[in-house]
NUROBA-997546 format. One record per residue (C-alpha): residue in one letter; x, y, z. Coordinates in nm, 3 decimals, padded with zeros to 5 digits. Each point is the difference from the previous one (the first is absolute). Example, Ala and Ser with C-alpha at 12.3 -4.5 7.8 and 13.67 -1.06 7.14 Angstrom:
REM residues 2
(a (01.230 -00.450 00.780))
(s (00.137 00.344 -00.066))
END
This chain:
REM residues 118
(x (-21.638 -08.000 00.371))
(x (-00.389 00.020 00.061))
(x (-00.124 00.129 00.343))
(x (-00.205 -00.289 00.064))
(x (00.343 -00.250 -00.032))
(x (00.204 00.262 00.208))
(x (-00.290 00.011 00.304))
(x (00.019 -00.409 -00.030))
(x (00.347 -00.023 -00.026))
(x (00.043 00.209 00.306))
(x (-00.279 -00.169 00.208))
(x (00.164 -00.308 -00.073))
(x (00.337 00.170 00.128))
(x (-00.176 00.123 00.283))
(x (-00.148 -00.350 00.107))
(x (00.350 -00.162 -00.025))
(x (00.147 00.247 00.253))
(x (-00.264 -00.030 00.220))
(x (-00.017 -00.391 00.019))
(x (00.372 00.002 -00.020))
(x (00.002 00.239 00.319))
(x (-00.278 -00.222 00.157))
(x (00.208 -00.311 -00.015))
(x (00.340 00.117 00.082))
(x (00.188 00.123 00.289))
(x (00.276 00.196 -00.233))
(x (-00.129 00.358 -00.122))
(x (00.285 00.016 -00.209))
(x (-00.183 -00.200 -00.300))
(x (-00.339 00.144 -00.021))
(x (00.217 00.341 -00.002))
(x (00.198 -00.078 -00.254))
(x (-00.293 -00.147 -00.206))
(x (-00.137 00.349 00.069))
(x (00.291 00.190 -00.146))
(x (-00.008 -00.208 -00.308))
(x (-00.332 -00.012 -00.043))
(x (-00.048 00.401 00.048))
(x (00.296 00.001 -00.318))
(x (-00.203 -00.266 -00.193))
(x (-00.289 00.220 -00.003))
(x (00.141 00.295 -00.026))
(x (00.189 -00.098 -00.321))
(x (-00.304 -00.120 -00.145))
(x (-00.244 00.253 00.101))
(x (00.200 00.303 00.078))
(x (-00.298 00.267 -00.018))
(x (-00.162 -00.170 00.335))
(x (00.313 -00.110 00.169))
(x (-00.077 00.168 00.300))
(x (-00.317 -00.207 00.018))
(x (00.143 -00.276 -00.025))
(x (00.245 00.052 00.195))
(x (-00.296 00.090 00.309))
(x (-00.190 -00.305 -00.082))
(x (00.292 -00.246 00.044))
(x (00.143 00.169 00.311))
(x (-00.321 00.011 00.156))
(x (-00.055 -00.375 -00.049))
(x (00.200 -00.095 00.290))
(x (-00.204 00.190 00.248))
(x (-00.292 -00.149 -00.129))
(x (00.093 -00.342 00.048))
(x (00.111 00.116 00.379))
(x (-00.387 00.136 00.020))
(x (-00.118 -00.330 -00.180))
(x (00.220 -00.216 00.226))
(x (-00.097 00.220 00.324))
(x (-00.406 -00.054 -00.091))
(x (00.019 -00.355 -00.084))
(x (00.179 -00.116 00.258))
(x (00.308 -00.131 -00.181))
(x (00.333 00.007 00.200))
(x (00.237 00.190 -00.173))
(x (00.394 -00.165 -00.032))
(x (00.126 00.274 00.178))
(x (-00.160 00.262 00.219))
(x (00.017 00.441 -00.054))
(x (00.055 00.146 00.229))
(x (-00.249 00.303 -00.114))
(x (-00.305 00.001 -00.236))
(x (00.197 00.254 -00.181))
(x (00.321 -00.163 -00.092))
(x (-00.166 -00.207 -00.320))
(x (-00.039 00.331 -00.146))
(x (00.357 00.078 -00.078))
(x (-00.009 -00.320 -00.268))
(x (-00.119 00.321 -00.223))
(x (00.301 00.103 00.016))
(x (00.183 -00.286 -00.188))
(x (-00.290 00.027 -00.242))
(x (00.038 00.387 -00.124))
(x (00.393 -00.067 00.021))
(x (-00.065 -00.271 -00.261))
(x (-00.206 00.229 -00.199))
(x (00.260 00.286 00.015))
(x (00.268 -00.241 -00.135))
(x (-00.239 -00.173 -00.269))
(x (-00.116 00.374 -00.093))
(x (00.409 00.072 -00.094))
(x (00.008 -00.317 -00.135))
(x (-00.268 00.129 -00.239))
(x (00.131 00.325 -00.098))
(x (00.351 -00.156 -00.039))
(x (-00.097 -00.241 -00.271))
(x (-00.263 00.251 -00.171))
(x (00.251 00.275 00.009))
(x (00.335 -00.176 -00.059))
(x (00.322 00.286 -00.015))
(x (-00.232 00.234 00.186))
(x (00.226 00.047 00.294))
(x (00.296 00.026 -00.245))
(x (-00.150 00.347 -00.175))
(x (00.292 00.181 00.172))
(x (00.283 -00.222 -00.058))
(x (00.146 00.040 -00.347))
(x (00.333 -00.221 -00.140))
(x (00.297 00.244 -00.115))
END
């Protein structure tokens, strides 16, 4: 996949979560958009996952900044500035598992090199 498609792809990824986490009270979806998202990309580009995998986690936080500048009331309060951040965690999990996903299907039998039928 180009470079160009992968940084749109993920931007676009990256806007859902955020308006997603502006305009509902439940942090379980945008997190679990993360974690499939971080796979998606992953999978597709796996040479920058780890990029990817920043730029969507930090997309939450900076909707909280956006939100916090603008004005715009939030559906549910943090209690710290800091607790946004941990949405990259979701995101690099994602990327881990859409990483093995990738080696699994380029490198099928791989894991079986030691196993042998008598």
């Amino acid at each position: 996949m180009p470079e160009q498609l992968s940084a749109v792809s993920n931007l676009f990824f990256a806007s859902a979560v955020a308006w997603l986490r502006l305009h509902t009270a439940m942090v379980h979806g945008p997190l679990l958009v993360l974690l499939a998202a971080g796979a998606l990309m992953a999978v597709l580009e796996p040479r920058h996952a780890w990029r990817w995998a920043v730029l969507l986690g930090f997309s939450i936080p900076l909707a909280h900044a956006v939100a916090h500048v603008t004005g715009a009331a939030l559906p549910n309060e943090v209690a710290k500035f800091t607790w946004p951040f941990i949405a990259v965690v979701p995101a690099f999990i994602g990327a881990a598992l859409g990483l093995g996903v990738r080696r699994a299907v380029s490198h099928p039998g791989a894991g079986d090199a030691g196993a042998s039928s008598a």
